[in-house]
C-alpha positions in Angstrom: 28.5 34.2 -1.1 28.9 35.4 -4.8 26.1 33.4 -5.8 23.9 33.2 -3.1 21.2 35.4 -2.7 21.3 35.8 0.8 24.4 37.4 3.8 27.3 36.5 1.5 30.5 35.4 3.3 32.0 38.2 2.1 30.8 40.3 4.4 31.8 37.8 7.3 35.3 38.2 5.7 35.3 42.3 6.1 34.4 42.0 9.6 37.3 39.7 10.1 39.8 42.5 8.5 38.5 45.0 10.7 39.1 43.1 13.4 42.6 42.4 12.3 43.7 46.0 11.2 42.7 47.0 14.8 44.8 44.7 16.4 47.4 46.2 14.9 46.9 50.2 16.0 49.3 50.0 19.0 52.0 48.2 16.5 51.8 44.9 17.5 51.8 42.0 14.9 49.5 39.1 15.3 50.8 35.9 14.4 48.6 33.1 13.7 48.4 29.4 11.6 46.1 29.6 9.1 43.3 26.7 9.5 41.6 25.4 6.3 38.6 24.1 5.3 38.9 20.7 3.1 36.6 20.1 -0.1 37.2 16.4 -1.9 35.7 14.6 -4.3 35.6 11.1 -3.9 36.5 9.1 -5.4 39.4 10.9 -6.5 39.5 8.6 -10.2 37.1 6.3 -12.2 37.1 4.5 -15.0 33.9 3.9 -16.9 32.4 3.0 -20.2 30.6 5.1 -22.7 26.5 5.6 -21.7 27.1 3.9 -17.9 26.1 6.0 -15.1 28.5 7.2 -12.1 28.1 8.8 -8.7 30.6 11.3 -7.0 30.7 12.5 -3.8 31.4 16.0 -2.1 33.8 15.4 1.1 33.8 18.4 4.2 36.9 18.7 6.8 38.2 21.1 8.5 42.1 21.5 10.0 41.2 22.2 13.3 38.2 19.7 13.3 35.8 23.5 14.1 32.4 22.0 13.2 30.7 25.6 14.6 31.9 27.8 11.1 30.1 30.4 8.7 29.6 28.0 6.1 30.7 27.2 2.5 29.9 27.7 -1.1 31.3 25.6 -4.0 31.5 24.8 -7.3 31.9 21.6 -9.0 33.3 21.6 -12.6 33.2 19.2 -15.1 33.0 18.8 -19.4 28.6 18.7 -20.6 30.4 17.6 -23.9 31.4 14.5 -22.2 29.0 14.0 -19.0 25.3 14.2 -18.6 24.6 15.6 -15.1 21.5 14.1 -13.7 20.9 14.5 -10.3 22.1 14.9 -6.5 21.0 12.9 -3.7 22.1 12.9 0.3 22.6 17.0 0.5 23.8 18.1 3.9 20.7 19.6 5.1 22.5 22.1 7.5 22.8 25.8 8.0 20.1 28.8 8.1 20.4 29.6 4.7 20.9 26.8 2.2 21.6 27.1 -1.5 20.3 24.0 -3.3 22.6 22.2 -6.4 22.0 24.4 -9.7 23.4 23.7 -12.8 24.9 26.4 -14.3 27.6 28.0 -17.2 31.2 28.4 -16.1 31.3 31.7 -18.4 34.6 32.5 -16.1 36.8 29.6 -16.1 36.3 29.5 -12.1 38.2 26.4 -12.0 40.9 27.6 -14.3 40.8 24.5 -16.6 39.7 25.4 -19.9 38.3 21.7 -20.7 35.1 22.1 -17.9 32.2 24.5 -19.0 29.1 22.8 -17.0 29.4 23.8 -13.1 27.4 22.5 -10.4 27.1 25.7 -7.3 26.1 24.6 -3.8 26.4 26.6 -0.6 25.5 26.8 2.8 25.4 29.6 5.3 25.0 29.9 9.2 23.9 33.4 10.6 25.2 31.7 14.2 28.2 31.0 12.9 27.3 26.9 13.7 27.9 25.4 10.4 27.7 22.5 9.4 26.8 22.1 13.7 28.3 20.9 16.6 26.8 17.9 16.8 27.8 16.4 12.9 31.3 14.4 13.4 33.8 15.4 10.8 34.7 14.5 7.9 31.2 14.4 6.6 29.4 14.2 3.1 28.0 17.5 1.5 25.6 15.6 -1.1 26.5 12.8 -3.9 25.8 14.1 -7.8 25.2 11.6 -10.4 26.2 11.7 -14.1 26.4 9.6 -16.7 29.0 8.7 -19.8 27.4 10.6 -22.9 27.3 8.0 -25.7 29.3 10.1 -28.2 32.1 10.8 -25.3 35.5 10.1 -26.5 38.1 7.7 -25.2 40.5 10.1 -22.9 40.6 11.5 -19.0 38.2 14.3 -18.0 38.0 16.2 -14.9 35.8 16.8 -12.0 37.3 20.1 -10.5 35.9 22.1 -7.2 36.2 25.6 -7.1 35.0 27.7 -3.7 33.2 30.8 -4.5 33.4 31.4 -0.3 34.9 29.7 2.9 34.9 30.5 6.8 36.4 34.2 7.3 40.0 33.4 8.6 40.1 29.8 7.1 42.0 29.0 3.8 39.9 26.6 1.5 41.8 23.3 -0.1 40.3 21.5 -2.6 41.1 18.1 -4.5 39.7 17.3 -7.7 38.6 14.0 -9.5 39.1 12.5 -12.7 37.6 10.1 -14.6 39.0 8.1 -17.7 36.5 7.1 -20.3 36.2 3.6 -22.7 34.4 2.9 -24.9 31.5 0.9 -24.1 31.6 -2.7 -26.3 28.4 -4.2 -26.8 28.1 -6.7 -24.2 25.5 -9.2 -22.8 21.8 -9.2 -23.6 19.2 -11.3 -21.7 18.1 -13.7 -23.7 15.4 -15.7 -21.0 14.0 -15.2 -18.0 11.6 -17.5 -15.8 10.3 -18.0 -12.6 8.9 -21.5 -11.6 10.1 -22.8 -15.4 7.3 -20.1 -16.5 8.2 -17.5 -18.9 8.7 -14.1 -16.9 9.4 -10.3 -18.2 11.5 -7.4 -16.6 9.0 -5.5 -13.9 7.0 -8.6 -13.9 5.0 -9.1 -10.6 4.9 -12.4 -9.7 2.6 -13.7 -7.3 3.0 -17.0 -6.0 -0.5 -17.0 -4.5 0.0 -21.3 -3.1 3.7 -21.1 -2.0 3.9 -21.4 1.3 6.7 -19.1 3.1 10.1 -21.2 3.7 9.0 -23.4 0.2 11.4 -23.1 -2.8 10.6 -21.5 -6.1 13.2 -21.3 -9.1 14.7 -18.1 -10.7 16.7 -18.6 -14.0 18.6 -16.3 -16.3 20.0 -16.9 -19.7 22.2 -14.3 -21.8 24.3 -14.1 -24.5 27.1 -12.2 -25.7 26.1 -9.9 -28.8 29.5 -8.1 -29.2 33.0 -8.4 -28.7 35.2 -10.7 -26.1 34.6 -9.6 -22.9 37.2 -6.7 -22.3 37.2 -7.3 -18.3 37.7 -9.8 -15.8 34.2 -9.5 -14.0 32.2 -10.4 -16.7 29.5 -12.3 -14.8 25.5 -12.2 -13.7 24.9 -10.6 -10.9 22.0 -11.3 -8.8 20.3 -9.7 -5.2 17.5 -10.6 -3.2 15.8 -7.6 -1.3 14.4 -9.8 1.5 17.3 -11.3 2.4 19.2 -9.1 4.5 21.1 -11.3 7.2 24.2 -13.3 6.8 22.1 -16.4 8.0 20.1 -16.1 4.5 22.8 -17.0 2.7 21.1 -20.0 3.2 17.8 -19.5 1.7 19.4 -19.1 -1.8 21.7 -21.7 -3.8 22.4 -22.7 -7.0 20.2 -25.0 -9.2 22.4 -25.5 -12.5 24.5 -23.4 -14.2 26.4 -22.9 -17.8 30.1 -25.0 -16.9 31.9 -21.3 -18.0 30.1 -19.6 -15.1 31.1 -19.8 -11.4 29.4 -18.9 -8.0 29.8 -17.2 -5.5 27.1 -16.2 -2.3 28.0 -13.2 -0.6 26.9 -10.7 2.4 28.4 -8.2 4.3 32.2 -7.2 3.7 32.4 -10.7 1.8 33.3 -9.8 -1.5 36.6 -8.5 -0.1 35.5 -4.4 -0.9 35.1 -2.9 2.8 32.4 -3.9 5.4 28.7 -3.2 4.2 29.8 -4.1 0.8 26.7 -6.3 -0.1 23.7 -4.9 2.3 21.2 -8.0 1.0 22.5 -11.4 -0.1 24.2 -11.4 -3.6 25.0 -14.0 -6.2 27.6 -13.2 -8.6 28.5 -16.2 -11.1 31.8 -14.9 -13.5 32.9 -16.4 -16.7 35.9 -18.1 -15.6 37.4 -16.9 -19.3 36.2 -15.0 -22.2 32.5 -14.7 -22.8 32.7 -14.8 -25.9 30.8 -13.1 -28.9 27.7 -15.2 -29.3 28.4 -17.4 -26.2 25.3 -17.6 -24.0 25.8 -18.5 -20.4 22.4 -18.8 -17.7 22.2 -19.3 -14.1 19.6 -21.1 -12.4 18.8 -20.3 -8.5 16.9 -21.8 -5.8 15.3 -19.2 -3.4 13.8 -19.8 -0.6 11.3 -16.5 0.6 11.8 -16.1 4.8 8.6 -13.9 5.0 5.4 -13.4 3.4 4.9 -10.5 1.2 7.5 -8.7 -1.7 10.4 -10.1 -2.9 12.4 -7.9 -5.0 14.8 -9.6 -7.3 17.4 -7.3 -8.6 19.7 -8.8 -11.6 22.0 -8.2 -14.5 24.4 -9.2 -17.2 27.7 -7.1 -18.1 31.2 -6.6 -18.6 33.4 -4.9 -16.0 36.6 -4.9 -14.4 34.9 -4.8 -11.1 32.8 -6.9 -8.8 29.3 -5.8 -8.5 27.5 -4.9 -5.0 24.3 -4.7 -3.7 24.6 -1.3 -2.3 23.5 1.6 -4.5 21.1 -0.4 -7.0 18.8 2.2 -7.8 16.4 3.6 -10.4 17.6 6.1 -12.7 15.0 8.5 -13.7 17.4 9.9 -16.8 17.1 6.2 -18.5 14.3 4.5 -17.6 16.3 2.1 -16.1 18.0 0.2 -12.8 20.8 0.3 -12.2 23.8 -1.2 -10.3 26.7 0.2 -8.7 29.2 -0.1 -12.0 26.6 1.9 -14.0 25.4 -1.4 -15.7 21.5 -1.8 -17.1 19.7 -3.2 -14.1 16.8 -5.0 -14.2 14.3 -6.2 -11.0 11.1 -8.6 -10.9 8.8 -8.6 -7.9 7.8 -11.5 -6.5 4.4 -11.7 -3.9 4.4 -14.3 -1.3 1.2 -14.2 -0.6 0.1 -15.6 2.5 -2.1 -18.3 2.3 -5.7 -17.9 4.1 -8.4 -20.8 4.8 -11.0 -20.9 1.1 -14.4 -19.7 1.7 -17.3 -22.6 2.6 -18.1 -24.3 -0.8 -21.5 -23.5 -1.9 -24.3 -22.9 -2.4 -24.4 -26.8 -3.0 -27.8 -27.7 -5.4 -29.3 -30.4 -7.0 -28.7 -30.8 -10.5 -31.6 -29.2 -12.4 -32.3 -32.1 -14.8 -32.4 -34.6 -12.1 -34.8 -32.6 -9.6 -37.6 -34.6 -10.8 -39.7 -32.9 -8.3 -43.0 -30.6 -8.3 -40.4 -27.7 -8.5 -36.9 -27.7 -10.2 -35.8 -26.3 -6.8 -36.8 -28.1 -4.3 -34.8 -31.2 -4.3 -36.7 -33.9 -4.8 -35.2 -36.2 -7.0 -36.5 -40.1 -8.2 -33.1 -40.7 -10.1 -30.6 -43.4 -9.0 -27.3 -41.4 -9.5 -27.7 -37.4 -8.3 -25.7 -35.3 -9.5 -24.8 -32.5 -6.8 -23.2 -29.3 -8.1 -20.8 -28.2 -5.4 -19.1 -23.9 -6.4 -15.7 -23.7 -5.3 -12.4 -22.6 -5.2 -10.3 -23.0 -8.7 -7.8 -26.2 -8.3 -9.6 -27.3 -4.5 -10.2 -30.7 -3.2 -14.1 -31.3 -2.3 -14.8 -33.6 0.2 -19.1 -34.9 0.7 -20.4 -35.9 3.7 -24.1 -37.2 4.2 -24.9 -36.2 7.8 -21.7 -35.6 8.8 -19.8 -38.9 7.9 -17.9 -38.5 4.5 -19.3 -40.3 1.5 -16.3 -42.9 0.2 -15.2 -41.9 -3.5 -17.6 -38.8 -3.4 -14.9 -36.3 -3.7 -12.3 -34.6 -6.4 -11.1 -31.3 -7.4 -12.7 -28.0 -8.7 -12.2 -26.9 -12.6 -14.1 -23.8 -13.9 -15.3 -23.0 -10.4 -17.2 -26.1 -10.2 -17.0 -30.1 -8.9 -19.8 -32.1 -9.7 -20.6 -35.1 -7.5 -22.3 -38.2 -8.8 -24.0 -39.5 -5.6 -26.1 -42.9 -5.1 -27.8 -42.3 -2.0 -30.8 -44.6 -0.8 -34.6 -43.5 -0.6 -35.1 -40.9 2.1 -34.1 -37.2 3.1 -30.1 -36.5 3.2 -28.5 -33.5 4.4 -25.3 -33.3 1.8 -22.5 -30.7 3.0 -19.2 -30.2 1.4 -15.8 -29.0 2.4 -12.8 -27.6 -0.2 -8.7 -27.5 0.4 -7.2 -25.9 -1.2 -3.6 -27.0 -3.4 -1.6 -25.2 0.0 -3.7 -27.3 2.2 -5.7 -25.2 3.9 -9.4 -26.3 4.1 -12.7 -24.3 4.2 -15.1 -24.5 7.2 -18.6 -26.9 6.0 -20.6 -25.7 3.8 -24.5 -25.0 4.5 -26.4 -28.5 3.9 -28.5 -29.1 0.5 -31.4 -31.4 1.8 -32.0 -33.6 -1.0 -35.1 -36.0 -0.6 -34.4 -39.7 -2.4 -37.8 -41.1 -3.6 -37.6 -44.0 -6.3 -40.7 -45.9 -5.3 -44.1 -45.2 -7.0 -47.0 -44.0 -4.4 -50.2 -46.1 -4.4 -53.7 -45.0 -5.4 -55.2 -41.8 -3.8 -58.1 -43.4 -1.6 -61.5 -42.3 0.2 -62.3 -40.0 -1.9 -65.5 -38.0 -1.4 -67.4 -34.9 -2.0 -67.1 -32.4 0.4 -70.3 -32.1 2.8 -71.4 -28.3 2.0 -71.2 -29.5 -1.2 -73.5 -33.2 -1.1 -76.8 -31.3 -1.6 -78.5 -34.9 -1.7 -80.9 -36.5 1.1 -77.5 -37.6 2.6 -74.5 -35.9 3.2 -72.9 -39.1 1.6 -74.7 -40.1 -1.0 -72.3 -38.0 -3.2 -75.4 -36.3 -4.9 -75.2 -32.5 -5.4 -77.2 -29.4 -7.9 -73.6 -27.7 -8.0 -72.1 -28.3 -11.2 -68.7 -26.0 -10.5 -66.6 -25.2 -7.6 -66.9 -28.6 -6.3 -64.4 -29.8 -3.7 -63.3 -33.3 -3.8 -61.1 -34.9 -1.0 -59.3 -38.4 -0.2 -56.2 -40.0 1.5 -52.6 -40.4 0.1 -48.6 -40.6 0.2 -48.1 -37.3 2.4 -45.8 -34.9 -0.3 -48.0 -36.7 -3.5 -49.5 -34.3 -5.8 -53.1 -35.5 -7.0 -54.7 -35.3 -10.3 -58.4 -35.6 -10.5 -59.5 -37.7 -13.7 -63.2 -37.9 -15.0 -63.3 -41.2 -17.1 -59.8 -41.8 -18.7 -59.6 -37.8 -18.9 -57.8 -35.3 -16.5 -60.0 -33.0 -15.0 -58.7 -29.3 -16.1 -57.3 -27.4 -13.1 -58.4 -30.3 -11.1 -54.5 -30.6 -8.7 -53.8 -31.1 -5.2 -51.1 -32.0 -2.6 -51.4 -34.5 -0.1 -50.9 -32.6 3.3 -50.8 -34.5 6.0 
């Protein structure tokens, strides 16, 4: 193949006239019908605006339906002054010897149309003569290449040609070109709003509805208005699909909250929208101005969606002018532009949504005494002599606490979590309490118990220390009563009290330095 740099069919071609010329030494004729191999581009015409983006595809028959051939190499033609090439996708990965899309010069008119200079050369080749294979069903696609409208293109029909630089040996090659007719693009509809839950939202937002729980209903709205001329088609609409929902039986999981009165709607799936079966692969809203959106006229649609499934949600919308209904199938990221976008060629845009499963909140805690009410020997241990204690119970942000004293719930103990924290006022009776807590949280899933806070209640004063006495080893008198003693330091002193008290020693009216104790029991 001429620009293949591998066997070209060429050669495959001279064997073939060898083999002819030798059937005809002894002077007999050989008469045969010619099969061909067909080349298309589909679809054959287009019509697009300025700066919108397009996709062809490159169609392979044969006459004879002979899937088992040498293989193929072709050009496709078309004017760079008018179209931007972009891409290919889908290419027919087939053949021992495979010559990827390049974009090249048409320095010799291959089509013979003077208007096309930027060509497009493809090939494939099979060295086992099994091309594009015995088991692909004819007519197949060779790849799909992408272009775009240049913004400076003018109004008028240009061409999409195929040339063939090589076919099978013994097959003719037919070949049936495209064309596509260019307007000009009027400025059109701009998104004016967009929100989620009546919250502001931004294209490529992710939106994470961390408390909706699956099969619950969240709100999607869009506003736009008209910033140019009247609407030039009779499509002129926003579109909208939802990537989860891929079932006819979703249909129901989306419908309309309120609307502008010029719009429509419209749900669709499947072969719906009346343009072949598959025509919507997820579930599509389309609302069209039932007359002219007019210049400055803003229209909005409002939608009630309902997720199936935990986990992403893509929603895929725009605004525009056509002359066609939109689909879901093809939506799709354009490197080229930065941008999404839908089948027409129109700006795109998507938001994700999360769904994020809900899960049980962690155990409250830990749960602590307020530090200015443990009136205590120790800020931390939980001894308190006030009459309301406070209890400081961590959480989970926006949770219900529940507090239970020994299991059974304290009445009017509980409320909700701000800044991490619920504080409890509590007006438990003299004693020891074991205080736990437990949070839901707003989806209503609740925590297991927290660990318990012992908190010891003690509002009554303790009486005098009693007996006190010096310690024997130290009563150096005739007695070891008589409370006489030659030490004058390091004396030990001990007596009875409230078990938990601590004791100061006092000499006179004067505490004793360094003179403390606990009452152990």
């Amino acid at each position: 193949m001429k620009r293949m740099t591998h066997v070209s069919g060429r050669f495959l071609i001279v064997l073939w006239t060898i083999f002819l010329l030798l059937g005809n030494v002894d002077g007999a004729s050989l008469a045969f019908a010619v099969e061909t191999q067909d080349v298309s581009i589909f679809p054959s015409s287009q019509v697009k605006y300025t700066e919108q983006h397009f996709t062809v595809s490159v169609l392979y028959d044969v006459s004879n339906n002979d899937n088992s051939l040498e293989g193929l190499e072709i050009n496709v033609h078309f004017d760079s002054t008018k179209l931007f090439y972009e891409n290919y996708s889908g290419f027919l990965s087939r053949g021992d010897i495979r010559n990827y899309p390049q974009l090249l010069t048409d320095t010799g008119n291959e089509d013979g149309d003077g208007t096309t200079d930027g060509m497009i050369n493809t090939g494939w080749a099979s060295l086992t003569s099994n091309w594009p294979g015995t088991d692909i069903d004819l007519p197949v696609k060779l790849l799909d290449l992408h272009f775009s409208v240049k913004p400076d293109a003018p109004v008028g029909i240009t061409p999409i040609n195929i040339s063939v630089s090589d076919g099978a040996p013994g097959y003719n090659v037919n070949t049936t070109n495209s064309t596509l007719t260019i307007l000009l693009l009027p400025a059109g509809p701009t998104i004016t709003d967009l929100r989620e839950n009546g919250q502001s939202a931004n294209h490529d937002d992710v939106i994470v509805l961390k408390d909706h729980v699956s099969d619950t209903i969240f709100t999607f709205r869009i506003a736009a208005e008209n910033t140019g001329a009247v609407s030039p088609g009779p499509y002129n609409s926003i579109a909208v699909y939802l990537s989860q929902l891929d079932s006819p039986g979703d249909k129901g999981r989306v419908s309309l909250s309120e609307k502008s009165s010029d719009l429509n709607y419209g749900e669709f799936f499947g072969n719906e929208a009346s343009a072949g079966d598959g025509f919507t692969e997820y579930v599509m809203v389309e609302s069209v101005d039932t007359d002219d959106w007019n210049s400055n006229e803003e229209n909005f649609l409002e939608l009630n969606i309902r997720p199936k499934e935990y986990g992403d949600l893509y929603i895929y919308y725009r605004v525009g002018m056509s002359n066609d209904h939109s689909w879901t199938h093809g939506w799709e990221y354009s490197p080229s532009s930065g941008a999404y976008l839908d089948p027409l060629g129109l700006q795109a845009y998507r938001v994700r949504v999360v769904v994020e499963e809900p899960m049980a909140p962690a155990k409250p805690g830990p749960l602590d005494l307020a530090e200015d009410d443990d009136s205590g020997y120790s800020v931390t241990d939980n001894i308190t002599n006030t009459v309301g204690q406070r209890i400081i119970v961590p959480g989970e942000e926006g949770a219900t606490v529940k507090l239970y004293n020994g299991g059974v719930e304290i009445a009017g103990a509980g409320g909700m979590v701000s800044s991490g924290i619920y504080q409890a006022v509590l007006s438990l009776p003299e004693g020891t309490h074991s205080i736990t807590a437990i949070q839901t949280d707003p989806a209503g899933y609740t925590s297991p118990e927290s660990d318990p806070l012992v908190v010891t209640i003690d509002t009554t004063a303790p009486g005098p220390p009693l007996n006190l006495d010096l310690a024997a080893e130290d009563d150096s008198g005739a007695y070891d009563d008589d409370n006489f003693t030659y030490n004058s330091d390091s004396l030990t002193i001990t007596g009875t009290g409230e078990d938990g008290t601590v004791v100061w020693l006092r000499d006179g009216s004067a505490n004793v330095a360094g003179a403390t104790g606990s009452v152990q029991n």
